[in-house]
VOGU-3710 file (C-alpha; in Angstrom, 3 decimals, decimal comma):
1> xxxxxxxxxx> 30,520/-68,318/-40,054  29,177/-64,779/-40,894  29,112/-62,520/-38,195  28,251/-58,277/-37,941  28,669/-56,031/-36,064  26,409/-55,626/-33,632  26,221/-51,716/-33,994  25,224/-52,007/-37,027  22,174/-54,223/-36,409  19,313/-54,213/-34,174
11> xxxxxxxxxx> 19,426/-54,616/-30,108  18,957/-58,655/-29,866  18,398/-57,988/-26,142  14,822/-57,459/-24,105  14,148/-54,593/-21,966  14,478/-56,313/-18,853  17,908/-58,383/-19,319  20,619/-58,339/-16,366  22,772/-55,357/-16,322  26,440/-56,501/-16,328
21> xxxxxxxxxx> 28,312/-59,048/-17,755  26,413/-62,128/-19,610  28,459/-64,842/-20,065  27,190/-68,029/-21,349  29,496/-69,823/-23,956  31,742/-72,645/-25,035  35,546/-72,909/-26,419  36,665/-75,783/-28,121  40,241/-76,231/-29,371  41,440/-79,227/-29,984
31> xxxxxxxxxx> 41,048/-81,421/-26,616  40,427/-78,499/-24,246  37,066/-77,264/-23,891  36,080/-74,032/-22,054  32,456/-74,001/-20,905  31,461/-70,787/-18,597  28,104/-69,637/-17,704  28,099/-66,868/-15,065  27,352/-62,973/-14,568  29,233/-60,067/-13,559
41> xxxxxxxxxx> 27,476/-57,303/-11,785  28,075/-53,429/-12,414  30,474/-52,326/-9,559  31,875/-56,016/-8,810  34,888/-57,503/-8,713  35,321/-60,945/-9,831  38,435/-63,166/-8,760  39,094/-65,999/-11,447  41,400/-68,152/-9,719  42,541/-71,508/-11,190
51> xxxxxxxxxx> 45,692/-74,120/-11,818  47,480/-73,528/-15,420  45,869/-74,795/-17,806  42,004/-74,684/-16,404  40,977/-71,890/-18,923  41,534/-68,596/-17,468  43,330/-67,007/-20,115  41,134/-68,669/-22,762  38,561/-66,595/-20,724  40,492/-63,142/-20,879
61> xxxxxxxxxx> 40,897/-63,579/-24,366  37,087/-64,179/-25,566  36,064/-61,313/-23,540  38,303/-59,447/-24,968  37,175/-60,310/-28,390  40,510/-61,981/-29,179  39,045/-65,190/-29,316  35,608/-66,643/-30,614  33,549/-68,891/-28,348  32,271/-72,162/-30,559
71> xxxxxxxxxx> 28,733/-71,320/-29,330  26,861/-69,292/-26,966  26,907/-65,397/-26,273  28,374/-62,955/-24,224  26,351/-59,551/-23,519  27,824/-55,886/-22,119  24,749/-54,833/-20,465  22,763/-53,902/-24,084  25,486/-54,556/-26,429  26,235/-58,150/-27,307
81> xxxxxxxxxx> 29,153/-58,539/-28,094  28,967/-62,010/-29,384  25,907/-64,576/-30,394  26,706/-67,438/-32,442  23,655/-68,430/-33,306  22,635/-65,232/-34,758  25,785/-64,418/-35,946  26,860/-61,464/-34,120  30,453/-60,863/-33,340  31,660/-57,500/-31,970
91> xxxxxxxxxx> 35,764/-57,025/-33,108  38,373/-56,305/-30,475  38,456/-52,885/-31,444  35,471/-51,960/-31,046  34,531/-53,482/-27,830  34,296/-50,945/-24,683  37,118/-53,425/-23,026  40,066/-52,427/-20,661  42,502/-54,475/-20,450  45,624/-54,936/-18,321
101> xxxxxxxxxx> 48,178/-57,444/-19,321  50,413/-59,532/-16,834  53,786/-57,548/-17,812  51,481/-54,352/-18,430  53,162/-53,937/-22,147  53,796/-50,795/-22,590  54,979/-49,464/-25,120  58,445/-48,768/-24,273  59,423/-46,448/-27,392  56,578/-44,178/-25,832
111> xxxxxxxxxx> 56,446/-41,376/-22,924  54,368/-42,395/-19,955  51,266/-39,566/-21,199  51,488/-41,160/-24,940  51,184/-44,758/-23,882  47,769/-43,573/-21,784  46,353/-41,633/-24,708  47,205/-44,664/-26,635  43,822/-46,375/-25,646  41,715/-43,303/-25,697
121> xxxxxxxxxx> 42,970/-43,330/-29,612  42,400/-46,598/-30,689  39,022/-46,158/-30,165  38,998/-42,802/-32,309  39,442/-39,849/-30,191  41,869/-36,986/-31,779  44,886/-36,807/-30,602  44,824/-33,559/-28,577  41,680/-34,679/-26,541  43,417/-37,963/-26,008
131> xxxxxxxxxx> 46,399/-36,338/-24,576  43,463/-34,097/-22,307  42,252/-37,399/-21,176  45,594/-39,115/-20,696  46,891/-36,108/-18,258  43,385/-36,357/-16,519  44,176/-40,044/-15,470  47,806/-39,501/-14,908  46,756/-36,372/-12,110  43,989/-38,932/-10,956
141> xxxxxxxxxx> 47,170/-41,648/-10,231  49,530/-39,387/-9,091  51,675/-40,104/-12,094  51,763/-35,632/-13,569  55,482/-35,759/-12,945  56,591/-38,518/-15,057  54,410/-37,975/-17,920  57,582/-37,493/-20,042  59,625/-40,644/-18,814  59,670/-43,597/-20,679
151> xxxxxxxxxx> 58,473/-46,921/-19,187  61,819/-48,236/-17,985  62,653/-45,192/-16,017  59,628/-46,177/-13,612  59,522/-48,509/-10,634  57,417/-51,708/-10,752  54,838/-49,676/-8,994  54,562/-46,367/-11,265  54,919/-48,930/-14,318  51,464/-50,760/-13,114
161> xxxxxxxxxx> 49,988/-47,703/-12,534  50,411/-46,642/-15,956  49,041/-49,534/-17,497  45,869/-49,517/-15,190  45,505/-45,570/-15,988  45,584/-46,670/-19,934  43,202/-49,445/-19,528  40,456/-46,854/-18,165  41,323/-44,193/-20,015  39,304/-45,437/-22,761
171> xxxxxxxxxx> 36,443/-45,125/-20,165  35,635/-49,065/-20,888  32,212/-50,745/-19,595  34,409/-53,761/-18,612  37,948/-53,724/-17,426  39,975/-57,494/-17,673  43,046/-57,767/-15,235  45,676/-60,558/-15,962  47,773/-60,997/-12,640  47,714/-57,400/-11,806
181> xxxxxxxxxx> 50,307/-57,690/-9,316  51,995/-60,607/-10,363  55,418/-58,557/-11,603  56,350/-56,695/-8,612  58,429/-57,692/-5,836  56,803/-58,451/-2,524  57,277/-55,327/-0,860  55,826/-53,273/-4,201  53,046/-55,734/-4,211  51,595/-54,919/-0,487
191> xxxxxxxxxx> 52,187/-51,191/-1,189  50,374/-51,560/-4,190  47,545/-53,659/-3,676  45,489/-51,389/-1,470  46,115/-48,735/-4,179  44,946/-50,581/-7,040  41,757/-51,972/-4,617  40,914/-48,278/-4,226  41,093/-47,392/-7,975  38,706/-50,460/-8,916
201> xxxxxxxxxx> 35,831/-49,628/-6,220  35,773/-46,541/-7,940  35,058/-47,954/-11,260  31,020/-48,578/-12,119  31,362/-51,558/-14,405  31,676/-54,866/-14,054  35,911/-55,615/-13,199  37,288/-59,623/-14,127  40,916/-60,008/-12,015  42,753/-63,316/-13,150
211> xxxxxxxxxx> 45,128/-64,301/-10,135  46,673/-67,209/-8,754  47,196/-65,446/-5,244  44,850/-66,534/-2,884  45,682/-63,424/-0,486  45,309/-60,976/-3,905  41,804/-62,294/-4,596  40,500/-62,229/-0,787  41,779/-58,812/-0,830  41,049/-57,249/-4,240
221> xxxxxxxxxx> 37,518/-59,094/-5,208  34,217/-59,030/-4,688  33,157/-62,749/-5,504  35,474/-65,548/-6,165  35,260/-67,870/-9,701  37,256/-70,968/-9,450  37,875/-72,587/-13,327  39,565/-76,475/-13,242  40,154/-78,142/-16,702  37,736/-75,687/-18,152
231> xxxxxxxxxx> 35,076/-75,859/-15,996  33,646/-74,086/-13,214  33,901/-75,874/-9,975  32,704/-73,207/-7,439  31,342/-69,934/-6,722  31,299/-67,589/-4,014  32,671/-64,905/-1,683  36,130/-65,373/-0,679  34,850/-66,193/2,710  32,892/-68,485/1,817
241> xxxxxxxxxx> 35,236/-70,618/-0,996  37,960/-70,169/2,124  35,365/-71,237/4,313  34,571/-74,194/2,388  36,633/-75,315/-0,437  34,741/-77,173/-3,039  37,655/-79,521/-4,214  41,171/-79,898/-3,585  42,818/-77,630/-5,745  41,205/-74,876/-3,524
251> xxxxxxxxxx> 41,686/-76,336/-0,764  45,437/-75,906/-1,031  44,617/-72,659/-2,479  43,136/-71,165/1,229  45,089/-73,681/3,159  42,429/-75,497/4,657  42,594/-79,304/5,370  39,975/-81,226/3,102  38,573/-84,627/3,231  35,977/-86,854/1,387
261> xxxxxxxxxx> 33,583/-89,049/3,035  30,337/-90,711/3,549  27,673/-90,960/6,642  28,977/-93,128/8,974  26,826/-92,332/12,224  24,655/-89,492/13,058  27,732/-87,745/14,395  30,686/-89,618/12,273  32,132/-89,647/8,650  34,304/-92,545/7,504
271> xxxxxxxxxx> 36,666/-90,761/5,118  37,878/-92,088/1,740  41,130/-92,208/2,485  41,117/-93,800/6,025  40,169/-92,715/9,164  36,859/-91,244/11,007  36,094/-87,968/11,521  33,384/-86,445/14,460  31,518/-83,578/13,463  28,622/-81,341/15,729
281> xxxxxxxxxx> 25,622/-80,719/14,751  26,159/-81,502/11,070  23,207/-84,474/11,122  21,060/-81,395/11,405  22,083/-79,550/8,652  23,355/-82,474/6,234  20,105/-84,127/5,589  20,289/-88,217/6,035  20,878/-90,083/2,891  23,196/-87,069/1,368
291> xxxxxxxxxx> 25,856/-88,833/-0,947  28,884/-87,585/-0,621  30,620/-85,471/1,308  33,663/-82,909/2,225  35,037/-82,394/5,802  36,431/-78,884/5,917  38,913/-78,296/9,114  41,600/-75,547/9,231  44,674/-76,265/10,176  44,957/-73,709/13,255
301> xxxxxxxxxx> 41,788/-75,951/15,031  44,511/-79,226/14,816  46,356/-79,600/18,409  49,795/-81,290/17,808  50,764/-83,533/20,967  53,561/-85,548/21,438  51,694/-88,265/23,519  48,248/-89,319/23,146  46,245/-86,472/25,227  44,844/-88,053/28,732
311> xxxxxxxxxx> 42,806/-84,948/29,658  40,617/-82,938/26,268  37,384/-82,141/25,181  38,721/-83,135/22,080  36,068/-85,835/20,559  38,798/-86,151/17,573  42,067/-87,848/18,519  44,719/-89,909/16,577  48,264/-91,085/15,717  50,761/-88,999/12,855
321> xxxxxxxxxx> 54,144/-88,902/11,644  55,539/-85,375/10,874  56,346/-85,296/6,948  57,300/-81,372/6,576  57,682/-78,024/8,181  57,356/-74,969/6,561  58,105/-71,765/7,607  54,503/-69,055/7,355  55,086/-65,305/7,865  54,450/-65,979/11,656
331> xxxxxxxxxx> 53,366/-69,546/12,033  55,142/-72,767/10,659  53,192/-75,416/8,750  53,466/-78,764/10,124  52,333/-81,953/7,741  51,356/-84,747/8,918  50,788/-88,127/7,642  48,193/-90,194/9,241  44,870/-91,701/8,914  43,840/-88,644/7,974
341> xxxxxxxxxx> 46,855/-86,734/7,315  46,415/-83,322/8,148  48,397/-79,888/8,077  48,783/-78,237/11,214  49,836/-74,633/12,291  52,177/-73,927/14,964  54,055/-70,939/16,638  57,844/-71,287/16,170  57,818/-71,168/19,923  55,631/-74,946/19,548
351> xxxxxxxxxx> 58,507/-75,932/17,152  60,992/-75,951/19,329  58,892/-76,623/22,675  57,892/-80,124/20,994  61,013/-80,446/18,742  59,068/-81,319/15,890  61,404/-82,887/13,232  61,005/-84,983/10,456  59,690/-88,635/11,648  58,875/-87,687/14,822
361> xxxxxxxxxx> 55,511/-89,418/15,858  52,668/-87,152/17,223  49,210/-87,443/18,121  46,849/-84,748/16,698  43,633/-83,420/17,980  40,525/-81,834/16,781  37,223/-80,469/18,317  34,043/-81,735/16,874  33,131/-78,185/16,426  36,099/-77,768/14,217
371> xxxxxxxxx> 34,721/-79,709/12,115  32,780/-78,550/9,033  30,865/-81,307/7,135  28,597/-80,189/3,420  27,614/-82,128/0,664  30,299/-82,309/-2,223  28,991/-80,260/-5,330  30,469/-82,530/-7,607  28,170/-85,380/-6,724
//
């Protein structure tokens, strides 16, 4: 294929495109295929969350300009960087892309200033303006003082502060995050998260943040992307993917309980895997003759008992074996097998009230109200 550079050649775009990111395209190699369509706003903050393997990186990397979609294009707000039917292809080099690597990377042969005005030089600037520029955004990140240390004389926290401060110091249209957080311990990573949140809502264009911490991308984004086996299964603000998780790799992801299903009754849902579920309302906004469906309940509406309840309002009741607990900041997680099984959260006081163990047999309860019941997108 021969491709140009697109600053060499005329604006493929119309006058009245989307500002943002463009992204429609498609990565073959080998077995795996990529295929992405979706747009990020100026301002916004896009989560990519997915298991290994679903494409994320892949994604990073043709952004970046590291790797070549097999068709499609990808568009900057006026500057396309890539069009494969036209032949376009924008280099790495000379793309107005930020980006901050997993392990950050810096050099560590370099002082903390030199590794900022690194960026601000590949793309051409002199070397005494880069250095202005680099002590601009080390002021901006409270980072003056150590402008002369090398990278392994900083914490975890001053080390990903560097990085980020290189990454914009190139004053990039687009800035790509790769697990932003993911190499500092757990006390670092609280400290630093509302820092770094505070530094992206003050950048204008569109931000991509690759995590696989559901907590991170509730807390950092804007709007959630979820990628599985290189396609994209949902869409949405955290809230709502939490709210109601699209297939069960997010469901795990947000902790919510997830079932499959089909109309039963007006009110009911027989569930794939066994079992009936009650649900209010939901014949009014599920329309009769919907396929498929999911049943959404979290696991702090399910009421462990340890004989079947004589007195609720409960129109959800039946029979479990406890499988696992597992201990949750301030709440344990109780799984249950049963028909359905179901995860349950507790109070450690409930632990030891009911003496849930291992084997013990329980009957679980659920308000129809609790119950959230949508059609299942991938029907």
């Amino acid at each position: 294929m021969t491709t140009r550079d697109v600053r060499t050649g005329p604006s493929l775009l119309e006058p009245d495109t989307v500002d943002g990111l463009v992204v429609d395209a498609i990565v073959q190699r080998g077995k795996f295929r990529l295929e992405v369509q979706f747009t990020v706003r100026p301002g916004e903050i896009l989560g990519v969350l997915g298991p290994n393997g679903a494409g994320k990186t892949t994604l990073l990397r043709v952004l970046a300009g590291l790797t070549a979609p097999t068709t499609g294009s990808i568009r900057l707000d006026d500057l396309m960087f890539v069009d494969i039917e036209t032949g376009v292809f924008v280099p790495p080099e000379r793309r107005p892309v930020g980006l901050l690597f997993q392990n950050y990377r810096l050099f560590p042969h370099l002082s903390v200033r030199d590794n900022v005005a690194f960026s601000p030089r590949c793309h051409g600037i002199e070397r005494r303006s880069a250095n202005a520029i680099a002590h601009d955004w080390l002021v901006r990140f409270g980072l003056a003082d150590y402008a002369k240390r090398k990278p392994d004389q900083l914490s975890g926290g001053q080390a990903q502060r560097v990085a980020l401060a290189r990454a914009l110091a190139a004053n990039p249209g687009l800035l790509l995050l790769d697990e932003p957080l993911s190499a500092l311990d757990a006390r670092t990573r609280l400290e630093v998260r509302a820092e770094l949140r505070r530094h992206l809502a003050e950048f204008t264009g569109p931000t991509l943040i690759v995590t696989h911490d559901p907590l991170e991308a509730i807390m950092l984004t804007d709007r959630l992307l979820v990628l599985e086996d290189g396609r994209i299964v949902q869409q949405g603000t955290p809230a709502s993917v939490a709210r109601r998780p699209a297939t069960n790799y997010v469901a795990r992801l947000v902790g919510m309980n997830l079932y499959h299903g089909v109309r039963s009754s007006a009110t009911a849902i027989a569930l794939d895997d066994g079992g009936t579920l009650v649900a209010a309302g939901f014949d009014e906004t599920v329309p009769a003759g919907t396929g498929p469906l999911l049943v959404a309940v979290r696991p702090s509406a399910v009421v462990l008992h340890t004989s079947r309840p004589e007195h609720t309002s409960a129109r959800n009741v039946w029979p479990g074996t406890v499988t696992g607990l597992e201990p949750l900041a301030d709440r344990v997680r109780v799984e249950v097998a049963g028909a359905p099984g179901a995860l349950v959260d507790v109070t450690p006081d409930a632990v030891a009230d009911l003496q849930l163990a291992e084997g013990l047999s329980v009957w679980l309860s659920v308000k129809a109200t609790e119950v959230d019941v949508y059609p299942d997108p991938a029907s």
